[in-house]
N, C-alpha and C positions, 0 to 999 in steps of 0.2 A: 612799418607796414609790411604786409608776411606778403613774401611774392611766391602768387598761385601759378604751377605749372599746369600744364592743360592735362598731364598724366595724373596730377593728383585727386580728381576726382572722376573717380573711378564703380560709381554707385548713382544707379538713374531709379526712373519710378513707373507710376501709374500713366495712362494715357490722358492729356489735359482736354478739358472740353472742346470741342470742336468749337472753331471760328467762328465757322458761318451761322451756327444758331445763334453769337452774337449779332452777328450782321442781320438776321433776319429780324431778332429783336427789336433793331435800330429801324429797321422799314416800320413793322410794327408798331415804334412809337410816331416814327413820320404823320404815318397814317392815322392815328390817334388825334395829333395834334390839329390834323389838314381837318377831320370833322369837327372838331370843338368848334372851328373860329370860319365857318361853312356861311356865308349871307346868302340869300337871292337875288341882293341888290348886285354883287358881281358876275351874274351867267352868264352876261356877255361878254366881260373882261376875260373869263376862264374859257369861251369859245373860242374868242380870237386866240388867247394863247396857246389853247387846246390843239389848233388847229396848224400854230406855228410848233407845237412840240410835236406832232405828226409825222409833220416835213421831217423835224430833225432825225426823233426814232425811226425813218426810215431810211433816212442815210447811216444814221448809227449802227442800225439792224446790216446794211450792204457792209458799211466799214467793218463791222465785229465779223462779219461771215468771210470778208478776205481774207482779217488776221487769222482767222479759223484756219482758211485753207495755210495761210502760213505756218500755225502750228503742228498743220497735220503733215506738213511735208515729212520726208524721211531724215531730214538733218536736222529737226527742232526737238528741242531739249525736253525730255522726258524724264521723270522722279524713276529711277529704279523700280522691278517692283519683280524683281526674280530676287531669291534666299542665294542663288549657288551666281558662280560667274558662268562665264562662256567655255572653261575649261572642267566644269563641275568644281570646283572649288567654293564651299562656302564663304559667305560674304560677312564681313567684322557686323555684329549690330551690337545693340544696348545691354539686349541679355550677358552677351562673352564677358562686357566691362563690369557688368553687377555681379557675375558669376566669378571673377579673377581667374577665368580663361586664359589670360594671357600673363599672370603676373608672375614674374619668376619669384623663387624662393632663395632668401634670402640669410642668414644663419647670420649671429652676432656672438662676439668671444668676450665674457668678462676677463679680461686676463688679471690674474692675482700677482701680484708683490712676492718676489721670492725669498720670506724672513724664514721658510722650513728651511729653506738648506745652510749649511752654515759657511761653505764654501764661497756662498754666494753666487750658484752658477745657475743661469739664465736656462730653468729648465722649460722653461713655455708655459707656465701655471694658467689653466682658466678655470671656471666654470661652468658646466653645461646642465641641462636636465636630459637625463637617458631611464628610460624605462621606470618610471615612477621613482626616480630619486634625483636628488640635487649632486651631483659629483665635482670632484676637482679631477683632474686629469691634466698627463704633461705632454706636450706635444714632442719634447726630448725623450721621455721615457713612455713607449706606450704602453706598456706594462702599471704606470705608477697609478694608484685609483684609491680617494678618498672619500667615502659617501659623508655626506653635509646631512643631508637628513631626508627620509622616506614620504614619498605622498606631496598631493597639493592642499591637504588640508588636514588639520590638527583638533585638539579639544582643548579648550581652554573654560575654566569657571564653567562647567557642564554645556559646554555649547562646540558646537563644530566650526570653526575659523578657515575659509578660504584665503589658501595664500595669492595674492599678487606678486611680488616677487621678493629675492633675499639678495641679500649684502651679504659677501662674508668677510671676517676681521682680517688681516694680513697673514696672521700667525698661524691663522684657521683653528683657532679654537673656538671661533664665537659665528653668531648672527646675527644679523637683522634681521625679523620678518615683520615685511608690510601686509597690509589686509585693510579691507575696512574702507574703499578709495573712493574719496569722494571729489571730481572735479571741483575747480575752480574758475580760473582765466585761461588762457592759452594753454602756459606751462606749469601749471601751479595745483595743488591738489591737499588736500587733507585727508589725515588716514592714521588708523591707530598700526602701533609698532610695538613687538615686543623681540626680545634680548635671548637669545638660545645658545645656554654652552651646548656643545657639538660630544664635550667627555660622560658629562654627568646624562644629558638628553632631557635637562630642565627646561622649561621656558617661563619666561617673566614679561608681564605687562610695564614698558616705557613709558606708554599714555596715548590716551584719546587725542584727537582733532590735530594733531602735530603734521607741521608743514615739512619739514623735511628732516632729513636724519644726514650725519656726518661721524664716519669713523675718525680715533686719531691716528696719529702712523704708527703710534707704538702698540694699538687695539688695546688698549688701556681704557679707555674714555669712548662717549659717545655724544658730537654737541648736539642739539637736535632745540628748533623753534616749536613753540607753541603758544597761542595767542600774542603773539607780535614779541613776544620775550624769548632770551637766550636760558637754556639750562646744559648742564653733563650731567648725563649719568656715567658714574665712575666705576667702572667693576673694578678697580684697584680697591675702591675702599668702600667695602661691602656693599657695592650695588647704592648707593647714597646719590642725590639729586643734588648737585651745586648748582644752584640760581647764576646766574651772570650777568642780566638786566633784569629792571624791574620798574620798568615806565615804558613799555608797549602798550597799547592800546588802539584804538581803528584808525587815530591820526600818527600815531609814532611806530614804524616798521626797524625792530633789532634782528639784521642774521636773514633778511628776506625780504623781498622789492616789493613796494608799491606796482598800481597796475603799471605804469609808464615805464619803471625799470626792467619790471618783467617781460614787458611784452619790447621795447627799443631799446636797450642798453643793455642788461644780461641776458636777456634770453632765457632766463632759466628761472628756478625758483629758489636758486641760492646767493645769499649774501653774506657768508662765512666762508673762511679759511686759517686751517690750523696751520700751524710752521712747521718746518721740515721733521722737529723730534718731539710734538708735541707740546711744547713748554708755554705756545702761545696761542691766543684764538684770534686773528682780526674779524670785522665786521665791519656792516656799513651801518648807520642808523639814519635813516630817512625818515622826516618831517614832512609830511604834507599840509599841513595844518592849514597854510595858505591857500592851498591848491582848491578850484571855482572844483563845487561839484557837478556832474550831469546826470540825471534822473531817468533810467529805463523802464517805460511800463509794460509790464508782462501780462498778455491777456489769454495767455490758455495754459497757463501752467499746471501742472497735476498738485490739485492741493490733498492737504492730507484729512484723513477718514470719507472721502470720497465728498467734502463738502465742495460745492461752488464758490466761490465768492461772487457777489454783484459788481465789484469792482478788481480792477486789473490790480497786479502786482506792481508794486514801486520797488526800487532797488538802485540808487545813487550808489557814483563810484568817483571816488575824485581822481579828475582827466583833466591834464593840465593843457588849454589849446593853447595855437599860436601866438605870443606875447603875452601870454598869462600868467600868470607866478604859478611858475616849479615849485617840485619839494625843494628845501632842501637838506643837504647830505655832508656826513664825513665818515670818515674812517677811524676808529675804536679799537682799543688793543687792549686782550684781556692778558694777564699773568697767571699763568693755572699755581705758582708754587703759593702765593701771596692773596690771591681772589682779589685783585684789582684789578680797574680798569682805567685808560686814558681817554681823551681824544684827540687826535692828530691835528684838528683844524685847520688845514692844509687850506680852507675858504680863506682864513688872515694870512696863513703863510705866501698862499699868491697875491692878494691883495698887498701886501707891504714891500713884493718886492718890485710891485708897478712904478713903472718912472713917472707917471701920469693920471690924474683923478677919475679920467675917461678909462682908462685902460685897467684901472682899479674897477669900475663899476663893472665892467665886462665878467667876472666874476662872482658877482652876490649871487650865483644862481646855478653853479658849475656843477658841470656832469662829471661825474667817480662813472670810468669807463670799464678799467679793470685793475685787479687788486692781486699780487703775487708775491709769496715770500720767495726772499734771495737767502737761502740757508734756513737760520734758525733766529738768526737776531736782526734782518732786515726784510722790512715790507717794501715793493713798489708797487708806485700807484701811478696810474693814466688818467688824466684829465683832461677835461678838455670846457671852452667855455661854451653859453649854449647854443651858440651857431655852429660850433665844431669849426673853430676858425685857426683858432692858435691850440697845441695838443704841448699839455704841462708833463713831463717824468717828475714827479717826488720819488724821497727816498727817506725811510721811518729807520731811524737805528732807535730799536725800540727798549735799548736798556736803557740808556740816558734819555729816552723819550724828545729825541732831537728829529725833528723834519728837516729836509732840504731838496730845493731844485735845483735836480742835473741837469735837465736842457727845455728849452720850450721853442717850438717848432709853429710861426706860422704858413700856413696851407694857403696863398696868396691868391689863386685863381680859382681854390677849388674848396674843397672840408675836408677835414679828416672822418675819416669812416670806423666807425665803434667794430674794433676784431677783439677776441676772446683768444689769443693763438701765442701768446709770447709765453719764453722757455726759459726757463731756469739752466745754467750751466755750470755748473759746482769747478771749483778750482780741485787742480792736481799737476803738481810741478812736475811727476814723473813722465805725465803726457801734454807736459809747455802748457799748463793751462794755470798762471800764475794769480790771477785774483778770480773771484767769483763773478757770473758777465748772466748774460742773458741773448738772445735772440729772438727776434722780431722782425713784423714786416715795417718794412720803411721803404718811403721811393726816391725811387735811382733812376734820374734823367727821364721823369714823370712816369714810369713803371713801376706799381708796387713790388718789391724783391726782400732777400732774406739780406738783415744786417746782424752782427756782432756786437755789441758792447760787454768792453771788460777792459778795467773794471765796472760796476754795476754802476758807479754815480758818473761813468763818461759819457757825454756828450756828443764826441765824437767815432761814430761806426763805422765798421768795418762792412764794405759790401761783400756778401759772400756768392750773390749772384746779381746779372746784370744783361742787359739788352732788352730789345722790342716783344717783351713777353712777361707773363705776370706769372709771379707764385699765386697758388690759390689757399686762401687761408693763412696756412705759416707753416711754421716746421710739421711736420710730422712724428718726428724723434729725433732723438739725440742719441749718439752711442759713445760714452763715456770711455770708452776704450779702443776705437780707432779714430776718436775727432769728426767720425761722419754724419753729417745731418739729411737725414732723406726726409722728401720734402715732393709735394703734386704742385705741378705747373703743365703752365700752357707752353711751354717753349716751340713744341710742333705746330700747334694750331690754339688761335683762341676758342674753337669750339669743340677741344680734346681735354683730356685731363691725363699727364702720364707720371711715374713717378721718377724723379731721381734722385742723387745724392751730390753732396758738396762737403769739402773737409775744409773744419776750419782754417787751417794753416797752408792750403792752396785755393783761397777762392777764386770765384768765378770760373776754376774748370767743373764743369758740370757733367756730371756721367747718367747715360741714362740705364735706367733699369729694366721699365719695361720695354716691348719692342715699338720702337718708332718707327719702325717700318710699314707698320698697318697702324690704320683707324683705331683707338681706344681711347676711354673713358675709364679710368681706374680710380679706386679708393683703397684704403686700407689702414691698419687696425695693429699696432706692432707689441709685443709683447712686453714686459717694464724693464727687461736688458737691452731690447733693440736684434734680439737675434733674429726672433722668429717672427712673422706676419702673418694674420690674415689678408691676401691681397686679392679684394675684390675685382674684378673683369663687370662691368655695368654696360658696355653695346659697342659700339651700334650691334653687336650679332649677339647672341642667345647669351645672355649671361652665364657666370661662374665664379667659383669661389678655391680658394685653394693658401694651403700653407703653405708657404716657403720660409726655408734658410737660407740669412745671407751672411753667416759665418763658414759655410759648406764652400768648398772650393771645386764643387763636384757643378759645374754651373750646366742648367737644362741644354744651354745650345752650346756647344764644344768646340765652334767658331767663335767663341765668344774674345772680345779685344778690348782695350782699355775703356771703348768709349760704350760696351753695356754690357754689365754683367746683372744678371737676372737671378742669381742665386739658385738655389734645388730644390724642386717643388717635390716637399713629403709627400701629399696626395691631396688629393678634390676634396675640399665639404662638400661641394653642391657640382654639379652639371647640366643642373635644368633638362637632363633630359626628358622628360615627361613634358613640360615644355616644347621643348623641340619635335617632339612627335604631335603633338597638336597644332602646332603654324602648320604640317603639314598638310591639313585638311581644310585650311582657311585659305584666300585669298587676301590677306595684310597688305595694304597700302604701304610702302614704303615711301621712308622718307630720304629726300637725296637736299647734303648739303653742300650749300656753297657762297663764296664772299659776292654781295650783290653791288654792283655800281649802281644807284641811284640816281645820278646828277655831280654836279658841281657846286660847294662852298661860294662862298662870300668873296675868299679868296681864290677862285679857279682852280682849287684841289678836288680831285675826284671822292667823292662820300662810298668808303666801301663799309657794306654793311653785311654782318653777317644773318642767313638765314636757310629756313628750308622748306622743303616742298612737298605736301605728296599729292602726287595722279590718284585719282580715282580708276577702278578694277576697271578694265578694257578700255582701257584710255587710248582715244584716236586720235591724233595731231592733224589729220587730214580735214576732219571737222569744222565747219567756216560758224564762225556767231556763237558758240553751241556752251560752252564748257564756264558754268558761275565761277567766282572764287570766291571762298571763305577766308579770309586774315583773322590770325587771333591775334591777339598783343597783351602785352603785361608792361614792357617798356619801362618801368619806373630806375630811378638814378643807382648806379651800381649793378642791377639785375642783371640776370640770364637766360633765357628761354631756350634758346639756338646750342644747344650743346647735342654730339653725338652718342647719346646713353640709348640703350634698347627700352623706346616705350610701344605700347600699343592703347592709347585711350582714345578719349574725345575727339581728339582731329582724326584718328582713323576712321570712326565709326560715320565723320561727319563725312567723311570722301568718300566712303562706301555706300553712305544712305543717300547721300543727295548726287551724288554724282557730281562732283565739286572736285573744285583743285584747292588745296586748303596750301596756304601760306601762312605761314611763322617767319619778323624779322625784325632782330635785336636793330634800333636803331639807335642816334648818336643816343648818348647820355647813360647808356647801359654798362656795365661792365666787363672787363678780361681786354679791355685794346688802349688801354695803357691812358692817364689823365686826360690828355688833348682832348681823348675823343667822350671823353667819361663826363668834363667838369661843362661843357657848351651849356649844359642844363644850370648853372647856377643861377640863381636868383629870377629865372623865368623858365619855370614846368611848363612843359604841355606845348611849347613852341617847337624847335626843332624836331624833337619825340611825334608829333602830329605830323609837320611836315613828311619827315620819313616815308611813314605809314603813306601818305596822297603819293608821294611819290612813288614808292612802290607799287603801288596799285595803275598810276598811271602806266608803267612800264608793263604790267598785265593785261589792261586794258588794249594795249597795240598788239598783242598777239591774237594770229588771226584765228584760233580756236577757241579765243575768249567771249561770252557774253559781257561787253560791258555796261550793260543794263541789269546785270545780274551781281555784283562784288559786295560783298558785305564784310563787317569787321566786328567782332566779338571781343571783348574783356571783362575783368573783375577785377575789383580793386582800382588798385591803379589803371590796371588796363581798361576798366570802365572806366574812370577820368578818362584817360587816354582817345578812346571809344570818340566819348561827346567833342575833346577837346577837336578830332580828327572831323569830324561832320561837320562840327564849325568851321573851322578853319576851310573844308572845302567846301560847303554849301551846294551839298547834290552832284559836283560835277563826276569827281569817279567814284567814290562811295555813295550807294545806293540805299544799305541797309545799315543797321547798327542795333549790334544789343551790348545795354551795359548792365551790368551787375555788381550792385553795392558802392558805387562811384563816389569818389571826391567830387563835390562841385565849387567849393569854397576853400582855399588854405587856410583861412581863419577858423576853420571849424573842425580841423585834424589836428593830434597831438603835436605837442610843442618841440618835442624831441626831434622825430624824424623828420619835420615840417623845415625847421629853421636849421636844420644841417644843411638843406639845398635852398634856404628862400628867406635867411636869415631873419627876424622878426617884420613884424607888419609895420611896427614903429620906424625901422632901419632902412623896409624895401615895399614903402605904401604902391609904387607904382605895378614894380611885380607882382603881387598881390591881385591889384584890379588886372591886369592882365591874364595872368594864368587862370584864376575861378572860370568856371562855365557862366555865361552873359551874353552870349548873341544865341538864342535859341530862335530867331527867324531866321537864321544860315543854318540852325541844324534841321530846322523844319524844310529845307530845299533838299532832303534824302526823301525817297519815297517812302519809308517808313522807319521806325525804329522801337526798338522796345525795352522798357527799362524794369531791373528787379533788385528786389531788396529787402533783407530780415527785417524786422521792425527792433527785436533784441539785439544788434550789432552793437556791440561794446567797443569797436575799432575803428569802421567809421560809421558814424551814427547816420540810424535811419533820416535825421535832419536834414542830411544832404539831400536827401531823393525828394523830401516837403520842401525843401527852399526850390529846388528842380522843378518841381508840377506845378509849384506859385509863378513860377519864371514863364512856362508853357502858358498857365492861363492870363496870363499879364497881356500877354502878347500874341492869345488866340492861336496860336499851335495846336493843331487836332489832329495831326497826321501819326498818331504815338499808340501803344497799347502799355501796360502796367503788370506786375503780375507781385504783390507784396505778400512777403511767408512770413505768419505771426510768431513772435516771439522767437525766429532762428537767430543767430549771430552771425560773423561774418564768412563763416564756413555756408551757412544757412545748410542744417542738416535737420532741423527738430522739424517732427511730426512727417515723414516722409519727405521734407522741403526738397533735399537734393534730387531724389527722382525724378519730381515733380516740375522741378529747374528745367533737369537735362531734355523731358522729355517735351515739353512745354517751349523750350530755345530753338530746338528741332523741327517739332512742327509747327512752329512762327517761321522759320526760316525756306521748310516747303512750301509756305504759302506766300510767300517775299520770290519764291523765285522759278513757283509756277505764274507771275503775276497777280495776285490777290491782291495785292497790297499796291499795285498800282494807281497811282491817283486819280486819273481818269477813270477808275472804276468805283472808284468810292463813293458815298450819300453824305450828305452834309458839304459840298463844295460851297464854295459860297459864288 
């Protein structure tokens, strides 16, 4: 499940119809229905009542006229309705976030493989586009400049080709160029590709509809899928196509994931990898054959020559839910010198060496997590079964076509979590590095941390880092020549990112790099020696970007001591200034972070939770009753929200416009504060992650500038599950309002993958199951309102959820709700304007939640 940060959507829309001309509608059918069913035989039943509703509307009339005067007092909460604040400063709205007003600028470095030089020395190689050409450029030599090729488009068979983007070969004689791009699923895409030597300035068509492309490391070859089939095109030998599979079809996926893998286990749209000198190709080959389809109907799709159809678009995709039959999968090793290929079956190799028939079946169904060559002649592979219970190391020595398991790890209180981050470490006895190993994250005294294995089939690792703080991801690089592994962690804060380094042969001293003295959030981007970086600066203050050397002894701060060297910053890509001179003219809700105490555990431990806050523009504490709160959440197992990165989206624009204090707060079950606080959530979602949230909100509620008749809670995704689960669970008392968007209501009805990593099968945890699904909607019906929205084209969680959701309200006479369904979006819901149409539609539902509109006592239809 993709967890949505409130900065990522950053594109609103049209104004949605006003409210009240529904509501007047609704009188107007009232009224409709009061004439049809009119006798005369009742005039006097309707006098006497006539006469008893009199009496009421004219207490009603006195009571409405006091709350009156209580509104008008000077201290009742009023919708903004000035553009500037109190100091002339403009105020955040919709326009700045659809306009990227605020979005810093961002630059990405291909960095190239350094086979020009012969030395082998670590000149910075990337690629850029500068003034209508493709160049390579060295960050060591600024002088060095290679143009790639002229222009964003070409001619090819008498037609003009728009480039999308190029690949260049190692060697930099060749190219890739994409064109032609036509989406798919999340990350997946089709597109014709063609072959460009860079000497001659020929180019050549690779083929049509091809899902993705792969150089090899000697730019010899190129493996690339196209309809579910493996091929190379070999420019060794005259540009020639060698087939490699040839049983792809829509049920058998060679070299490229099904949706499940694509979207919960790689992430990506690749399932190949060549070996270190080219000689071999792994692959996965996934089976879905078994796998239940599910059928989305598309009802406004742009059909072609401008026809309509009378009937919606069908479009099945097999989705494998909760306890359903997986693909399944192995790993495959092609021999480029011989044109064969194996398969590892690595599914019997675990299964045989179960002690137990149980423990054998645990297996018919296993997840291929990640797939890494160790040199040239060994493959390892990450497995895991499909609860992510027990996590398998195999190891492929692929000349004798031998499998074996180095260790298998089970995760007893908690799962193992699918990373993509483990490192190849190539052996060299002149630098103590005696067999070939690898690094990865592993956890150390329930912290994920960086560990060692070497050699590659040990079992037993080496911690390289350790304590009350988590690596994020995995290494970063490896620098084969001083043993240092720099690597981004939380070690100052779980809600920082900073970078540092760790040598293998003194773990656990940690050095830091950047300054932990101040607040940051860093990324960064290292060149294929490790000398050079791009080391991104992401907030909390104005972003920036900047290369540094950390082979340069010339260190920025000249105070600098063991415990941080920072290296020498050659100069800025970016500075955002341009940026920084337009906050100057806005008034920006800032966000202030901090660890929230909640309550007390089970066990009379204090719950620190981290989160943050922004004030709304002239925010006065003095204020008695006055001040809504907005909570967003997303909350789902492992996430993040609460990090100090410079954003400006959604929740600013919602404190600015509503005059709200908007709250963001990672509770238990999220990630970066180490398993304890991560695993609470297994085998029952939506319990503690709910509670959080009520309690949070209680603790706002006793602040005496808060309205708490006014607190609402907003999600998507998960954080719509989240959303409903939170309403339930507190049935009106401190959440008022609630919008969900695209929500979980059922576990049975989400993908199998990321379902039963936390809720292990329906068959294994029927109880959890009925617990966590959404099912008391006459405790969510105790919020004064709430409003639910949903693509109907959602490939991720299917529009189902929101129809078993509306069945559940009518079951049980719920009517205190609104709707708002965008035809044919996904779960981004973006088509046909949807996401404007979202934001602006969420907005002003939540002005009328919290001028009282949506009050019950003001509603028609009471019963």
């Amino acid at each position: 499940m993709t967890e949505f940060h409130d900065t990522e959507y950053q594109s609103f829309g049209n104004e949605p119809e006003d409210l009240r001309e529904l509501t007047q509608r609704k009188r107007e059918r009232v009224s409709y229905y009061s004439n049809r069913y009119f006798k005369p035989s009742i005039i006097l039943i309707l006098l006497i009542w006539g006469s008893y509703l009199l009496i009421n509307t004219v207490e009603t009339f006195y009571n409405t006229n006091k709350s009156k005067e209580k509104l008008d007092t000077p201290n009742s909460y009023k919708l903004p309705n000035s553009l500037v604040t109190d100091n002339g400063q403009l105020k955040v709205n919709f326009n700045n976030v659809r306009n990227n007003t605020f979005v810093p600028e961002f630059h990405s470095l291909q960095w190239i493989k350094n086979d020009v030089t012969s030395d082998n020395l670590d000149m910075g190689l990337y690629m850029t586009y500068i003034d209508e050409k493709y160049l390579i450029k060295s960050v060591y030599d600024k002088e060095y400049e290679k143009v790639l090729f002229h222009g964003k488009k070409f001619e090819y068979d008498g037609k003009s080709i728009d480039i999308d983007s190029i690949i260049a070969s190692s060697n930099l004689k060749y190219l890739i160029i994409k064109a032609n791009v036509i989406s798919n699923w999340r990350h997946s895409t089709l597109a014709t590709y063609f072959e460009y030597d860079i000497k001659k300035k020929s180019i050549k068509l690779i083929g049509d509809n091809i899902s993705f492309v792969e150089w090899s490391p000697n730019s010899n070859e190129i493996a690339y899928v196209q309809d579910n089939d493996i091929f190379i095109y070999s420019i060794a030998e005259s540009k020639t196509i060698i087939r490699v599979t040839a049983d792809g079809n829509t049920q058998i996926f060679n070299g490229r994931p099904d949706w499940v893998y694509e979207e919960e286990v790689l992430e990506n749209d690749k399932a190949l990898w060549w070996s270190e000198k080219g000689d071999y190709l792994s692959f996965l080959k996934i089976d879905e054959t078994n796998v239940n389809e599910y059928t989305i109907p598309y009802f406004v799709q742009e059909a072609s020559l401008n026809l309509v159809s009378p009937y919606p678009e069908m479009r099945s995709i097999k989705y494998p839910k909760s306890g359903t039959p997986n693909p399944t999968v192995d790993v495959w090793i092609f021999k480029r010198q011989d044109r064969t290929s194996y398969p590892a079956k690595i599914s019997s190799v675990i299964r045989d060496s179960a002690d137990t028939e149980i423990k054998a079946l645990k297996w018919e169904s296993l997840l291929v997590t990640e797939v890494v060559w160790i040199g040239n002649t060994h493959v390892l592979i990450k497995t895991s079964d499909r609860s992510s219970e027990v996590l398998t190391i195999l190891l492929i020595e692929v000349e004798n076509q031998k499998t074996i398991i180095t260790r298998q790890d089970t995760s007893i209180d908690g799962w193992w979590e699918i990373s993509h981050d483990l490192l190849y470490v190539s052996s060299d006895a002149s630098k103590n590095r005696t067999s070939d190993g690898y690094i990865d994250l592993y956890p150390v005294d329930g912290y994920n941390h960086l560990a060692y294995f070497s050699p590659a089939n040990s079992s037993e690792p080496i911690a390289l880092t350790r304590g009350e703080w988590e690596v994020v991801k995995g290494p970063a690089t490896f620098d084969p020549e001083t043993n240092d592994v720099y690597f981004i962690g939380t070690k100052k804060s779980s809600m920082e990112r900073h970078l540092y380094k760790v040598n293998l042969h003194n773990p656990e001293k940690v050095t830091d790099i950047t300054n932990t003295t101040e607040e940051g959030v860093y990324s960064v981007s290292f060149s294929t020696g490790s000398r050079f970086a791009l080391l991104s600066y992401m907030g909390p203050n104005i972003p920036y970007q900047k290369i540094v050397d950390f082979k340069s002894s010339n260190y920025d701060d000249k105070k600098v001591n063991s415990s941080f060297q920072p290296g020498e910053t050659l100069y800025y890509l970016e500075t955002n200034e341009k940026l920084a001179k337009r906050m100057e003219l806005y008034s920006v809700p800032a966000r202030t972070f901090r660890e929230l105490n909640i309550g007390e555990d089970n066990d009379g431990n204090d719950i620190l939770v981290n989160s943050y806050e922004i004030l709304p523009d002239n925010f006065d504490p003095e204020k008695k009753n006055y001040y809504p709160v907005f909570f967003y959440a997303y909350g789902g197992p492992n996430s993040q929200q609460v990090v100090e990165s410079f954003a400006v989206g959604f929740n600013e624009v919602a404190a600015a416009q509503l005059d709200a204090i908007v709250v963001v707060v990672d509770g238990r079950g999220t990630g970066f504060k180490g398993g304890k606080f991560r695993y609470l959530v297994r085998d029952n979602l939506g319990d503690v992650e709910a509670q959080d949230q009520i309690s949070a909100a209680k603790l706002y509620s006793k602040k005496p500038y808060v309205d708490a008749e006014k607190i609402s809670l907003f999600g998507w995704s998960y954080g719509g599950y989240l959303t409903l689960k939170t309403l339930e669970k507190d049935a009106g008392k401190y959440f008022k309002y609630g919008i969900s968007v695209a929500p979980v209501i059922d576990w049975r009805f989400y993908d199998s993958v990321y379902t039963e990593r936390y809720m292990h099968t329906p068959q294994e945890n029927d109880i959890g199951y009925q617990k966590s699904k959404v099912s008391n909607v006459t405790a969510i019906g105790e919020s004064q309102r709430f409003l639910l929205m949903h693509g109907t084209g959602d490939d991720n969680v299917h529009f189902q959820n929101s129809m078993k959701f509306l069945d559940l309200l009518d079951i049980n006479e719920v009517e205190n709700y609104d709707v708002h369904v965008f035809p044919d979006s996904d779960h981004s819901i973006r088509h046909h304007n949807a996401n404007d149409m979202l934001y602006n539609r969420l907005l002003n539902w939540v002005k009328l939640a919290y001028t009282d509109r949506f009050h019950k006592d003001t509603l028609i239809f009471q019963k």
